[in-house]
N, C-alpha and C positions, 0 to 999 in steps of 0.2 A: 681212679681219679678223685673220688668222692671220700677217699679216704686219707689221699696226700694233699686235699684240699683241709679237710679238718685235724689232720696234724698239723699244717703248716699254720692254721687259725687260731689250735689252742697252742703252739709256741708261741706266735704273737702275744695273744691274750697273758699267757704268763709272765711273759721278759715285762711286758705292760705292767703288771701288778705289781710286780715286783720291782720297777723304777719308782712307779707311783709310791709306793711304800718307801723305798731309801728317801727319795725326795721330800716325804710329807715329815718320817723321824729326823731329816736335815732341819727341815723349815721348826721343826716343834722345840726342835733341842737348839735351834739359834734364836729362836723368841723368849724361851729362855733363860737362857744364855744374856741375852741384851737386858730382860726384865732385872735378874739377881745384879747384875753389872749398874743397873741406874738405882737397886735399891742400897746399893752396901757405897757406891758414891755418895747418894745423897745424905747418910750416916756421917759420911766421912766430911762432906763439903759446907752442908748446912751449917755446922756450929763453926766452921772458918769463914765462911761469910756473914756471919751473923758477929764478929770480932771484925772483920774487915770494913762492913758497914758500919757500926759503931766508931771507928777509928775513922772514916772518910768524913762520916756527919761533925764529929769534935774536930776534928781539923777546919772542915770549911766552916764552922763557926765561929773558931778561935780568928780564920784571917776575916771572915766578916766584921768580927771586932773592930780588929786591929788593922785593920788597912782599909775596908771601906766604909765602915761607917765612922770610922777616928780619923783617915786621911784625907778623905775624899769628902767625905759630907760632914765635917764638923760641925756641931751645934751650937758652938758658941764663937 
C-alpha cells in the first residue's frame, strides 16, 4: 500500500513540475515576446508622432491666426 501510495505521489509531483515548467517557459517567452514587440514599436512610432505632433501644433497655430485672433478678436 505504501508503495502504490508513493508511486502515485511522485507521479503527481512530476506531471506538477513539469506543468509548472511549460507554464513558467510560456509566461517568460510571452513577457518577452510583449517587451521586443513595445521596443521595435516604439523605434517605429516615435519619430511618426514626433512629424505628427509638429504638424497638429503648426496647424492649430496657423487657424489661431487666422480665424481667432484675426476673426473673432480683431484688434483694430
Amino acid at each position: 500500500m505504501n508503495q502504490l501510495r508513493d508511486g502515485i505521489l511522485k507521479s503527481y509531483i512530476r506531471t506538477k513540475l513539469l506543468l509548472t515548467d511549460i507554464k513558467g517557459e510560456f509566461g517568460v517567452g510571452s513577457i518577452l515576446s510583449i517587451a521586443v514587440a513595445l521596443i521595435v514599436s516604439a523605434f517605429v512610432l516615435v519619430p511618426g508622432m514626433k512629424n505628427f505632433a509638429s504638424t497638429i501644433i503648426d496647424g492649430m497655430s496657423d487657424w489661431w491666426t487666422d480665424t481667432v485672433a484675426g476673426k473673432i478678436f480683431p484688434t483694430s
